[in-house]
C-alpha positions in Angstrom: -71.4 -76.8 -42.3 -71.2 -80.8 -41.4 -67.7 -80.7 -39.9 -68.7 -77.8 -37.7 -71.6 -79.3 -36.8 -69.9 -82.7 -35.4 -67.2 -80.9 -33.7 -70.0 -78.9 -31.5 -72.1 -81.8 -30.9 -69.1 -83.7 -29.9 -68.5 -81.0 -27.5 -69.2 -77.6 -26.7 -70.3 -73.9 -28.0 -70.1 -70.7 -26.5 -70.7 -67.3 -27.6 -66.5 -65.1 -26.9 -67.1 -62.2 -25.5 -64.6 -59.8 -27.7 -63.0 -56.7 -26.5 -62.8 -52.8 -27.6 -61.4 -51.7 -29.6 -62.6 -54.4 -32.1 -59.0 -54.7 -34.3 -57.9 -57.9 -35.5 -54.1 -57.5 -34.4 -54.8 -56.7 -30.8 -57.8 -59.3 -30.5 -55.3 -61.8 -31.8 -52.3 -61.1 -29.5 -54.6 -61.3 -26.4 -55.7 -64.5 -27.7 -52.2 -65.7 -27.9 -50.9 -63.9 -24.5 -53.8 -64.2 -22.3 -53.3 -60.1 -21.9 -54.8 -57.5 -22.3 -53.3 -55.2 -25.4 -51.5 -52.5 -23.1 -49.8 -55.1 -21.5 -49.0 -57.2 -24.7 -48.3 -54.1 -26.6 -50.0 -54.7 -29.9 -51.9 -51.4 -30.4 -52.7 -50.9 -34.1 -52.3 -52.6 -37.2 -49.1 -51.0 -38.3 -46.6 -49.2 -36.3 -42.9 -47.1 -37.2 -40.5 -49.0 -38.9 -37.5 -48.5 -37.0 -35.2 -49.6 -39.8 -33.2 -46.2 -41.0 -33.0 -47.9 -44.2 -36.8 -48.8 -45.3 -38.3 -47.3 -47.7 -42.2 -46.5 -46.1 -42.1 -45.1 -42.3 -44.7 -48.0 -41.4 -44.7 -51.6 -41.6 -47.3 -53.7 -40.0 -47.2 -55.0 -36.4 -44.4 -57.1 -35.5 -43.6 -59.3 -33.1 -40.7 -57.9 -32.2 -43.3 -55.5 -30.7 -44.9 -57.6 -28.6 -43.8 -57.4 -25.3 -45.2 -60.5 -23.6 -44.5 -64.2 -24.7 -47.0 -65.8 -27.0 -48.8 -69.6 -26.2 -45.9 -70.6 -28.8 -43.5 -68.9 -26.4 -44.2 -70.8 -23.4 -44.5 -74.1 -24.8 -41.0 -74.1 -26.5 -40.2 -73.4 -22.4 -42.1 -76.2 -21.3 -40.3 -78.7 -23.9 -43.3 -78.5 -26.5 -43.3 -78.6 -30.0 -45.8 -75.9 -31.7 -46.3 -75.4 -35.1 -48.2 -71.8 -36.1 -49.6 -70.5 -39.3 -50.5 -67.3 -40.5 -51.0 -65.8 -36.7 -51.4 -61.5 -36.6 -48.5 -60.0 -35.6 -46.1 -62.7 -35.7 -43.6 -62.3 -38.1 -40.7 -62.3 -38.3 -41.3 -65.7 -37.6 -40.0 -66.7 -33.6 -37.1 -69.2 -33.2 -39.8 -71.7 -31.4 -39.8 -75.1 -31.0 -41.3 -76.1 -34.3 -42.3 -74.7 -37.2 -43.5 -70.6 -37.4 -45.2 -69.4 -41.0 -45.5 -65.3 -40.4 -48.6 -63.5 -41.1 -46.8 -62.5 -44.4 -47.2 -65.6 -46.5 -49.1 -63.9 -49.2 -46.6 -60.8 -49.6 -45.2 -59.6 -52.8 -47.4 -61.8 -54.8 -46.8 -61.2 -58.5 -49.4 -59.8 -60.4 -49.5 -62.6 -63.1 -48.0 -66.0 -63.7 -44.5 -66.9 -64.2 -43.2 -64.2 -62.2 -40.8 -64.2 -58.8 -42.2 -64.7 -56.3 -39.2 -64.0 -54.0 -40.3 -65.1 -50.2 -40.4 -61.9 -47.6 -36.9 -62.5 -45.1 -38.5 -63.9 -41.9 -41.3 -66.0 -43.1 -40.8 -69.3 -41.8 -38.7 -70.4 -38.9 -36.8 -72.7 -39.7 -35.2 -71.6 -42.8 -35.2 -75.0 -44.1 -38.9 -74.8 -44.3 -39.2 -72.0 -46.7 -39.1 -74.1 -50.0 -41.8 -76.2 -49.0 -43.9 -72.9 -47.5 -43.3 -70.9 -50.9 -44.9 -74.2 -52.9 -47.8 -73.8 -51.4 -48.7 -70.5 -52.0 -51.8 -69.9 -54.1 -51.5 -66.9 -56.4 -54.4 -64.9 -57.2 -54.0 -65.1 -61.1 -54.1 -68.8 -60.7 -57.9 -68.8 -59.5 -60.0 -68.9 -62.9 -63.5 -68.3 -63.5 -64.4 -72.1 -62.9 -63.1 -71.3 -59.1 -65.0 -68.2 -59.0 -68.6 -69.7 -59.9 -68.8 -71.6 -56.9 -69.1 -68.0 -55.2 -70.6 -66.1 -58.0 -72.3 -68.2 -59.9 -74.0 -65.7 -62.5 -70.3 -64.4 -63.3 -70.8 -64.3 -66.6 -73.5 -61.8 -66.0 -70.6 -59.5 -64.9 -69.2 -56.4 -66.8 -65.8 -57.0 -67.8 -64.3 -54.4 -65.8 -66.2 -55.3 -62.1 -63.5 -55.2 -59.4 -65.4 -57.4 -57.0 -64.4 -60.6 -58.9 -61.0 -59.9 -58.5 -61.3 -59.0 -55.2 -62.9 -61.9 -54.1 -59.9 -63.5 -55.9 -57.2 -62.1 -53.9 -59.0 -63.4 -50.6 -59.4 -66.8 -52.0 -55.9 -66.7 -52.9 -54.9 -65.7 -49.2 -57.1 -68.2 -47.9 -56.2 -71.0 -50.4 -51.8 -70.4 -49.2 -52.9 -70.4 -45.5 -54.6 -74.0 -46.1 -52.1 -75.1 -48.2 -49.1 -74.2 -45.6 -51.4 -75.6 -42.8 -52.0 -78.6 -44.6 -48.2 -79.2 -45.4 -47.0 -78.8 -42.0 -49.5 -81.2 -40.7 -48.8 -84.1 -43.1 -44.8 -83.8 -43.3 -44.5 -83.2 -39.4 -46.6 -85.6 -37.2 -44.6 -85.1 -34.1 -46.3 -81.7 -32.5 -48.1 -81.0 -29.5 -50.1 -77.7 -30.9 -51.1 -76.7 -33.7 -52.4 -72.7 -34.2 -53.6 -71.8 -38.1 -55.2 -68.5 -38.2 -57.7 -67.7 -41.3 -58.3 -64.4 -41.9 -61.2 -65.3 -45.0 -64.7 -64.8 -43.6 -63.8 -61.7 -41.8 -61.9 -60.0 -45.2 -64.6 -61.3 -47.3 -67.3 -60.7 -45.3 -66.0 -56.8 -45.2 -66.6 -57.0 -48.8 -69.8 -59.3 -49.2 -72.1 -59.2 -46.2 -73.5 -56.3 -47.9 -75.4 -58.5 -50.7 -76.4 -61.6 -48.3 -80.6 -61.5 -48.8 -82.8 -60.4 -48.2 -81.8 -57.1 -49.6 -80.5 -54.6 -46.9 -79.3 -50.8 -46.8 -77.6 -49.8 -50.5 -77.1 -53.6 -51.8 -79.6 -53.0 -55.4 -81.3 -56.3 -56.0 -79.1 -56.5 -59.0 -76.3 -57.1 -57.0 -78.2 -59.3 -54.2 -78.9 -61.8 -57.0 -75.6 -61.7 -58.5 -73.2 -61.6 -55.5 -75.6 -63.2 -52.3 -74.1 -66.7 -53.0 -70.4 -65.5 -51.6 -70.7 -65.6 -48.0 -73.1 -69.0 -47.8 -70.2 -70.4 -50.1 -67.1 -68.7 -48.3 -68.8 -70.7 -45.0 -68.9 -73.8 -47.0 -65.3 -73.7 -48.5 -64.3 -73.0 -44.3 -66.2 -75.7 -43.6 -63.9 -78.1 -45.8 -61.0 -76.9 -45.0 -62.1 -77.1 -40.9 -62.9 -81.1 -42.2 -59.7 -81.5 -43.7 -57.5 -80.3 -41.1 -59.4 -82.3 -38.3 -58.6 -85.4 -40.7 -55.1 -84.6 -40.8 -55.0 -83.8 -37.0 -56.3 -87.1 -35.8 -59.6 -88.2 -33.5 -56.9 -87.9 -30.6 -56.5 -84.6 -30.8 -58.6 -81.5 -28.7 -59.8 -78.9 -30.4 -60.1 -74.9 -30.3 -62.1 -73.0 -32.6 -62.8 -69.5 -32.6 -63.2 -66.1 -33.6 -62.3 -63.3 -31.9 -65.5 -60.9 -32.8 -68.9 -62.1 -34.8 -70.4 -60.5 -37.9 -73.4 -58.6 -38.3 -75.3 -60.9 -40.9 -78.8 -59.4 -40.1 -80.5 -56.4 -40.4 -77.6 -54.7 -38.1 -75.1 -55.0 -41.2 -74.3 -51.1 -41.1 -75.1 -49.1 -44.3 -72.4 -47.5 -46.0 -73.7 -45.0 -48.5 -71.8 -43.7 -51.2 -71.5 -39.9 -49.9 -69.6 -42.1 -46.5 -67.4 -44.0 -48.8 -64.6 -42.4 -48.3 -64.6 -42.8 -44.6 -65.0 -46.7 -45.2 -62.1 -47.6 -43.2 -63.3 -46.0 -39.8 -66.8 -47.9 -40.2 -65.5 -51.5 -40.8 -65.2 -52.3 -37.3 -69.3 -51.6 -37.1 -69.5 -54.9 -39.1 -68.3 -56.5 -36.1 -70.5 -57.9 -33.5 -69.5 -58.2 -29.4 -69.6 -61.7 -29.7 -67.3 -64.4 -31.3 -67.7 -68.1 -30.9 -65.7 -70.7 -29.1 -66.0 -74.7 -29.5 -63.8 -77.2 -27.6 -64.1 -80.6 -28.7 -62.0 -84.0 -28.1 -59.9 -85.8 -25.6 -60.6 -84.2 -22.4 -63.4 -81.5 -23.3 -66.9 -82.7 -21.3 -69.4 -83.1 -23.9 -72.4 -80.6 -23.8 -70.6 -78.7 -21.0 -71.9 -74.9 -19.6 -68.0 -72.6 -20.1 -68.6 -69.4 -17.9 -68.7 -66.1 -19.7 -65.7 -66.9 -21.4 -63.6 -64.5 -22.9 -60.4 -63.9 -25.4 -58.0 -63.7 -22.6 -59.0 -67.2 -21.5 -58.1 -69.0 -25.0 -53.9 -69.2 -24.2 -54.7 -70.7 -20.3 -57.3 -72.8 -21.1 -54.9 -74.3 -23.8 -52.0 -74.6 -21.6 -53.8 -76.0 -19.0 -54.8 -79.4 -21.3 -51.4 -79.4 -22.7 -50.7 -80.2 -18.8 -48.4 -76.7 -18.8 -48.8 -74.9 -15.5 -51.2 -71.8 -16.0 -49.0 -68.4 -15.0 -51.1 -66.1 -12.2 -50.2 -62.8 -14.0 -52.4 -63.5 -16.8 -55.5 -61.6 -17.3 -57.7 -64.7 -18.5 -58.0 -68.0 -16.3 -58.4 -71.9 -17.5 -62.0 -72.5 -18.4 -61.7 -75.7 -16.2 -65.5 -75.9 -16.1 -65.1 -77.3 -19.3 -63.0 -80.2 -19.2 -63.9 -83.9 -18.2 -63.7 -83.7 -15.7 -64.3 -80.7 -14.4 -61.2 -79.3 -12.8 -61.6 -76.2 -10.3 -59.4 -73.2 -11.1 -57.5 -74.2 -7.7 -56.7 -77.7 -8.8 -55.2 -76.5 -12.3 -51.4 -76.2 -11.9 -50.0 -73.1 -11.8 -47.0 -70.3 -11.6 -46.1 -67.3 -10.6 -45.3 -65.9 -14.2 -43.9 -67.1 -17.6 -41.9 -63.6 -18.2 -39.6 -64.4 -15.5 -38.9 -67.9 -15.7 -35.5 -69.0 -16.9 -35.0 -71.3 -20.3 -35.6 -70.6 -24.2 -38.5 -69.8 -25.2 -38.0 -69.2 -29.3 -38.0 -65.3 -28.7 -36.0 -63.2 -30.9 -32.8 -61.4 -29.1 -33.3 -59.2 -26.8 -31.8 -56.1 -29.1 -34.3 -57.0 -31.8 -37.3 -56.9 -29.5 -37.9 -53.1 -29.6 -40.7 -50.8 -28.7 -41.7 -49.2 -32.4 -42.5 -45.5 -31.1 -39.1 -45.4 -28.8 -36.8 -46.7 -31.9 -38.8 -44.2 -34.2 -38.1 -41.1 -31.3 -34.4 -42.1 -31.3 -34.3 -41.9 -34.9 -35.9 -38.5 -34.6 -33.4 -37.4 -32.2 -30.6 -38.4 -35.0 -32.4 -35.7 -37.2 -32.3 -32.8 -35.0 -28.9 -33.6 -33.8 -28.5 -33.8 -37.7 -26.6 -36.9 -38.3 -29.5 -38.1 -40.8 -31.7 -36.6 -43.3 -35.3 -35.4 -42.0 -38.0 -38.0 -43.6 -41.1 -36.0 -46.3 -43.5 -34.4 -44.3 -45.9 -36.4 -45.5 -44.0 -39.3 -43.7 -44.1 -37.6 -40.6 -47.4 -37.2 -40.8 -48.4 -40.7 -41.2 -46.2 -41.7 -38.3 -47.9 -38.8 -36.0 -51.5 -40.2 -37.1 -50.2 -43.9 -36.0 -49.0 -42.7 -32.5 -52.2 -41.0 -31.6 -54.8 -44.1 -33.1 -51.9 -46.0 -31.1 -52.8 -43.9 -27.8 -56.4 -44.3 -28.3 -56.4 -47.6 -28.8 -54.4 -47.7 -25.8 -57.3 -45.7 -23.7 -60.4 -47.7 -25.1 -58.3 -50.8 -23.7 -58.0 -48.8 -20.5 -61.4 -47.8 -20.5 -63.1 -51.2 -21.0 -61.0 -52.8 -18.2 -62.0 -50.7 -15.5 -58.9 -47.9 -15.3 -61.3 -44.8 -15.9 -58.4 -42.4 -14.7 -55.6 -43.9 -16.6 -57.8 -43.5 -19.9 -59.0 -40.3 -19.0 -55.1 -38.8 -19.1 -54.4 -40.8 -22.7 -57.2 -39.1 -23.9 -56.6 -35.8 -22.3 -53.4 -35.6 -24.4 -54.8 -36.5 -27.4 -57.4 -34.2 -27.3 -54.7 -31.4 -26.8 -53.4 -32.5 -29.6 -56.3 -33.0 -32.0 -59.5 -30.7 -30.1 -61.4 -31.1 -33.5 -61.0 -35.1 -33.6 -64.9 -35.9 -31.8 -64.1 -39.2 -30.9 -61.4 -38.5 -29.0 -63.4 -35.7 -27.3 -66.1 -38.2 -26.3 -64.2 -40.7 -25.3 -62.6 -38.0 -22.9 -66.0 -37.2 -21.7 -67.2 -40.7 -20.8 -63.7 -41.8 -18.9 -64.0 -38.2 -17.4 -67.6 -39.4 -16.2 -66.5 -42.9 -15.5 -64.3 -41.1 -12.9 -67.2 -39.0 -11.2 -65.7 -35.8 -12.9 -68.7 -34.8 -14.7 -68.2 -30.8 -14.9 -64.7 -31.8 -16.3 -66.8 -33.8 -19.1 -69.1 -31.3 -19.6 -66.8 -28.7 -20.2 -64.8 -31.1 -22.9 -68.1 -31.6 -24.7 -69.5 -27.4 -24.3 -65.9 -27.4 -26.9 -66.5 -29.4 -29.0 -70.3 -28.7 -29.6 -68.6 -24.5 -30.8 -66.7 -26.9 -33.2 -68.9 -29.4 -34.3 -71.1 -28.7 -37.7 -73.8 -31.0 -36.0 -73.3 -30.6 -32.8 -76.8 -32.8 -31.7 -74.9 -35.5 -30.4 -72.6 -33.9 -28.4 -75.3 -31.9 -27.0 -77.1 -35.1 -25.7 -73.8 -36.2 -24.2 -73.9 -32.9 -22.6 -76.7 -33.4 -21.1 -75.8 -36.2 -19.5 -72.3 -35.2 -18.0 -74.7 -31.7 -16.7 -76.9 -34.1 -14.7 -74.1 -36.4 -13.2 -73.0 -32.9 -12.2 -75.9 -32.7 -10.9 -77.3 -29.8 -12.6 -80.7 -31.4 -13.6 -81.7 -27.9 -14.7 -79.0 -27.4 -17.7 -79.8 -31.3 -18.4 -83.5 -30.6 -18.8 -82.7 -27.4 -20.8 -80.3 -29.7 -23.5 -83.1 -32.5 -23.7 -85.9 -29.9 -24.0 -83.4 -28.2 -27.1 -82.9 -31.7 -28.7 -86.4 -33.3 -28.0 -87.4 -32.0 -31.4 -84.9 -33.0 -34.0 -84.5 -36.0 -32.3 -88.2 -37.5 -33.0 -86.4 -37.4 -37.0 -83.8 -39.3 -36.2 -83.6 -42.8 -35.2 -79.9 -42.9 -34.3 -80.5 -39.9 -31.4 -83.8 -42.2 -30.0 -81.6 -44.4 -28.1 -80.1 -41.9 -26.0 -82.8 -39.4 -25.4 -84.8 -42.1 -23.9 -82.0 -42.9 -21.7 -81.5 -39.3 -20.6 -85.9 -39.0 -20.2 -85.3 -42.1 -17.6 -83.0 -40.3 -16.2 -84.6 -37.0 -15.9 -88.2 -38.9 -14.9 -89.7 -37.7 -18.0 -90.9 -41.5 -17.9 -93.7 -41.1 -20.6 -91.3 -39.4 -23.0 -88.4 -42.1 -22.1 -91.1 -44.5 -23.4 -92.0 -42.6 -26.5 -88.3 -42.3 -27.7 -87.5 -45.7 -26.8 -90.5 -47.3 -28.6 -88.9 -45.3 -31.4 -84.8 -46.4 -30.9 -86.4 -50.3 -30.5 -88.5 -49.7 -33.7 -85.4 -48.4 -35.6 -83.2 -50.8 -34.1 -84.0 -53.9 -31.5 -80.7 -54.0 -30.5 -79.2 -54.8 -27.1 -79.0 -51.4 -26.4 -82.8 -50.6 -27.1 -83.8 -53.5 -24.5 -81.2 -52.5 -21.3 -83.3 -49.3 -21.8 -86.4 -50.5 -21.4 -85.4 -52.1 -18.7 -84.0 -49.3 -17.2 -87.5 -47.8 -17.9 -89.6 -50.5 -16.3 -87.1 -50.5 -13.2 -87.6 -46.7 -13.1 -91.4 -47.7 -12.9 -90.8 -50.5 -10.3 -92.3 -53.0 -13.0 -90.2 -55.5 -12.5 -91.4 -58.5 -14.3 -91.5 -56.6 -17.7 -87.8 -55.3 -16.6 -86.9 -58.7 -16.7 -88.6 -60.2 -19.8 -86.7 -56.9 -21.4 -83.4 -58.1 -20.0 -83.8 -61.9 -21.1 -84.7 -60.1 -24.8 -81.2 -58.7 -24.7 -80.1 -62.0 -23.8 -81.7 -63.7 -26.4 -79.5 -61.7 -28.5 -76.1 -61.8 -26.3 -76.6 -64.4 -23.8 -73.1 -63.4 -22.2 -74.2 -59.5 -22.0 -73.1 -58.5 -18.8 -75.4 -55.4 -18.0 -77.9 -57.5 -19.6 -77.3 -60.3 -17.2 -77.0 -56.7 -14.4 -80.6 -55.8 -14.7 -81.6 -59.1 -15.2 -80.3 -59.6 -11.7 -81.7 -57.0 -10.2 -85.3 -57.7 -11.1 -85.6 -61.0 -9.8 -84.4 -59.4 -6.9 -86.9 -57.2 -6.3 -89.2 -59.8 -7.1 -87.7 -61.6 -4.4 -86.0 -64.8 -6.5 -82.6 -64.0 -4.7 -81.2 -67.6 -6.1 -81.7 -66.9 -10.0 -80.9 -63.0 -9.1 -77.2 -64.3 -7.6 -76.9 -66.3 -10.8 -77.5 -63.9 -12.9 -75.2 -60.8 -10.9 -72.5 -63.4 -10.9 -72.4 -63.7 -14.4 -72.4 -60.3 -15.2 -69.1 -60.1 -12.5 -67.8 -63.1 -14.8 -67.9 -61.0 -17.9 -67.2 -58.0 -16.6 -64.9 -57.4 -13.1 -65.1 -53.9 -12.8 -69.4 -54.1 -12.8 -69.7 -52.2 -9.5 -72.9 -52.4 -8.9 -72.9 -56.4 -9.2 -71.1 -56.3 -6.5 -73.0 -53.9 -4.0 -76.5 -56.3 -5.6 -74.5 -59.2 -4.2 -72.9 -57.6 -0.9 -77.0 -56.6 -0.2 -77.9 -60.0 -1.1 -75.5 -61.8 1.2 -75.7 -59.4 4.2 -79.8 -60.7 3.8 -78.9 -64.2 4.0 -76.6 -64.1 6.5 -73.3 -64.3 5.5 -71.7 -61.3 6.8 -68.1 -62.6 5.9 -68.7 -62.6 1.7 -70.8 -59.3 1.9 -67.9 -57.5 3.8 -65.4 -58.8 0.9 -67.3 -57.6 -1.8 -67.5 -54.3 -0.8 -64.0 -54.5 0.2 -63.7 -54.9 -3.8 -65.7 -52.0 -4.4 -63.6 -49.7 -2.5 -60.5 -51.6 -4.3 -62.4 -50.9 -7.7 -63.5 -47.1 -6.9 -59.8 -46.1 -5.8 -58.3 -48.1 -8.9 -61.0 -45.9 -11.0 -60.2 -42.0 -9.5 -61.9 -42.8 -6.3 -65.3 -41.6 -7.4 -68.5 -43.7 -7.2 -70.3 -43.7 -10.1 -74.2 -42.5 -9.7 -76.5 -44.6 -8.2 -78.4 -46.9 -10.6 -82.3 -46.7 -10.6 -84.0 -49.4 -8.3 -80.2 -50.2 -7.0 -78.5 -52.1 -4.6 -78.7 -49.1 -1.6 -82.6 -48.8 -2.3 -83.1 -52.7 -2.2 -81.0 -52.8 1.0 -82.7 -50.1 2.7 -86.4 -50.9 1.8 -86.5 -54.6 2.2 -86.7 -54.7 -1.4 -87.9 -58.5 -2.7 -88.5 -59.7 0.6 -92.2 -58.0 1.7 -90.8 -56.6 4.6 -89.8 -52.9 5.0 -86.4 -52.1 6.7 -87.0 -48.5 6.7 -87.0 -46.9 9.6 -90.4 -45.9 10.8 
């Protein structure tokens, strides 16, 4: 990948740290808002279609659904012209200034040559663009076995009726009209200030060909290793092009973003999908996805070979407004990644306002009466049933709307969750799980905010439910036995990992958390047993935070460090990662590296209580009483925000360093 290569070593990389849940729509509307989802309102990939008339009760996410305004939104405000392609969630297209090609380029695509292909109403703002959009689409009957070869090259080899071919087609295709729409744009309209095309290729293809990369993994037969392992080197290369020709067309003036808003398990994580789980393909796609995306900036203004700070996806939109010279709104959940930029400009030195949302001017939004919330439009159409001034919708219809509201709520509460509002995700959850007490993830979701809140006999209860209703209930159980011994019944805890310690030496996937849960119980020999095993199985990050959690249990601190920087070595923006890391240097006594490393984990993740009572400690040492006393004014800020509960202590924490003298050779205990 050339192109890719020059644009890094003409500026920066940086692993993006993504966000849960792991669905393209919402990670794409944060990246355009700067929001988090349950404030932007993105929440699924299809929502009720509130249009009495339509023919199917969903349609996919609109942005007459989002509630915030998009980085197109706020430079048509500040006088900018903005030219997007392709983006999730944006069509209809927005009245912006510039041109808007919808996320629905590619619909009602004939199935063979010669046909209409009529374009979908709302594609491309303005109308007078359309011709010129619908020219460039690439149909998928119009890719040929010559294209395919570059991909496949053994084709031939194929029986006639394979699906993949085709399938690989059809992405192509999609890929091919996005390039093609980007490109015309960009040649017949120099004037613009921003440009944002959105390709959806290597994540759609990869869904369907990471499977037969080599070497051989999982199900893949070797067969089909030789036959399709070309496609993914050869989908990189073709984004590789297309990333050239676009740069071409863009000009050496201009500063570039790339990214992606998740990575791609390539390695021996790709999951395993057997045949017997095929059916439940849908709810194991996001497990392709790894926490980390990437993020280059390159050009005019970008300081070459620059350190960025833990970014994440809700820094993309300020960071971009900021070097467009647009003043950076406070209400946003991301901040300017001014570290980057030569020079270097200090988040207080970037201009800024109070909010976007409130100021006055057009911003290319849709009217006010179109921008509607989905779920309230489709309640008031239910009311017009019962009332019966319309006929009900099929059952069937109903239920597909009441499977979208609850995957809608839980997405909500994993949002909730991952940001640091325990409580507020604990009472989603608690609903759902009224609704649905058979559906386990939304019963162990419940149990961890429930924890996350310091109400671990309330979790434990959820989970003694669900293990009556469970077939296997092993999993549950060893959740149990962790929400008994926050309860602090260590007895009942020891009695579930003394019931599981069994089963669980044949299977890997429990080895993880039984070691965690013999750490926690001081079964420290059995801790290392199972984790030896979960590390064998798997050398994920997971499997090395243990072990450090282990060797901290042990007060080894050294190897609890080497197993945090192997944790790093595989996310080098992990925050609990970066956590332990911390706290081993300091109880070796490196307090410098140790504040380094707790104030990155803070960068990635706010809410990382005990980063801040490592730092407090570490600042009341060294004198400065002032900083200590704000960051635990933080922590009670953060505890109250989460149910008002603090969570248990860790091993080898901040409250043991404190009080011992830990990493200085002195003992502060009293004598």
């Amino acid at each position: 990948m050339p192109r890719l290569r020059r644009l890094v070593d003409a500026g920066l990389r940086s692993d993006l740290a993504s966000a849960l849940p792991r669905l393209s729509p919402l990670l794409w509307s944060t990246i355009a808002t700067g929001v988090t989802p349950d404030r932007h309102g993105i929440l699924n990939f299809v929502e009720p279609n509130p249009d009495p008339a339509a023919t199917t009760p969903l349609r996919l996410a609109s942005s007459t659904s989002r509630r915030v305004k998009a980085l197109w939104n706020v430079l048509t405000q500040a006088g900018l012209r903005t030219h997007v392609v392709s983006w999730y969630a944006s069509h209809p297209a927005e009245p912006i200034r510039g041109i808007c090609v919808s996320n629905m380029l590619q619909e009602g695509e004939p199935t063979t040559g010669g046909g209409p292909w009529p374009t979908t109403p709302g594609l491309v703002h303005p109308r007078e663009e359309e011709a010129a959009i619908a020219a460039a689409r690439v149909g998928t009957w119009s890719l040929g076995a010559k294209d395919l070869q570059a991909f496949i090259p053994r084709l031939r080899d194929l029986a006639r009726n394979d699906p993949r071919p085709r399938s690989l087609a059809k992405q192509l295709a999609r890929t091919a009209s996005v390039h093609a729409a980007a490109r015309s744009l960009l040649s017949r309209h120099r004037e613009w200030d921003c440009a944002m095309v959105f390709y959806e290729g290597i994540d759609t293809i990869g869904h369907l060909f990471m499977e037969y990369l080599p070497p051989r993994h999982g199900e893949a037969s070797e067969q089909d290793v030789r036959l399709f392992g070309e496609v993914m080197p050869a989908t990189y290369r073709l984004h590789d092009r297309m990333l050239g020709e676009l740069l071409d067309l863009a000009g050496s003036e201009t500063t570039v973003l790339l990214l992606s808003d998740h990575g791609f398990h390539s390695d021996h994580r790709r999951p395993v999908i057997t045949a017997e789980l095929a059916a439940d393909r849908a709810a194991l796609e996001a497990s392709w996805h790894r926490e980390t995306g990437i993020l280059v900036l390159s050009g005019p203004g970008i300081a070459r070979g620059a350190s960025v700070h833990s970014p994440r996806l809700v820094d993309v939109a300020p960071t971009a407004m900021a070097l467009l010279g647009v003043p950076v709104a406070k209400d946003l959940d991301g901040r300017a990644l001014g570290e980057a930029f030569d020079p270097p400009c200090p988040a207080e030195a970037i201009p800024s306002i109070a909010s976007w949302e409130t100021e006055p001017g057009d911003a290319g939004q849709h009217p006010a009466d179109l921008r509607l919330d989905p779920f309230e439009a489709h309640d008031a159409l239910r009311q017009l049933v019962d009332l019966g001034y319309m006929a009900d919708p099929s059952g069937s219809a109903e239920a597909q709307l009441d499977l979208v509201r609850r995957e809608t709520e839980f997405n909500r509460a994993i949002v909730f969750s991952t940001t640091g509002r325990s409580a507020a995700a604990a009472e989603v959850l608690a609903g759902l799980v009224r609704d649905k007490p058979e559906e386990r993830r939304y019963v162990e979701s419940l149990s961890k905010a429930l924890l996350a809140c310091g109400r671990a006999s309330e979790a434990a209860a959820a989970l003694r439910a669900l293990i009556e209703r469970s077939p296997d209930p092993l999993e549950p159980r060893l959740a149990l036995a962790g929400a008994l011994l926050n309860a602090g019944d260590e007895e009942g805890a020891t009695k579930e990992f003394l019931r599981l310690r069994q089963p669980a030496t044949e299977r890997d996937d429990l080895a993880l958390g039984m070691g965690e849960l013999a750490t926690a119980l001081g079964r420290l020999d059995e801790a290392q047993r199972f984790l030896q095993q979960a590390k064998s199985h798997d050398p994920s990050v997971g499997a090395h935070l243990a072990l450090a959690r282990l060797a901290l249990a042990r007060s080894r601190f050294e190897p609890a460090g080497e197993h945090a920087l192997d944790a790093l070595e595989i996310d080098r923006i992990h925050a609990e990662a970066n956590l332990l890391l911390g706290v081993s240097l300091a109880w070796i006594g490196d307090l410098v590296h140790a504040r380094t490393s707790l104030e990155l984990a803070l960068a990635r993740e706010p809410g990382l209580i005990e980063a801040q009572r490592f730092l407090a400690a570490i600042d009341r040492r060294q004198g400065r009483s002032e900083e200590a006393e704000r960051r635990e004014a933080e922590v009670r800020r953060r505890l109250q925000s989460a149910g008002g509960t603090a969570p248990p202590p860790m091993l080898r924490g901040a409250e043991e360093w404190d009080r011992t003298g830990g990493g200085s050779g002195l003992s502060l205990a009293p004598s």
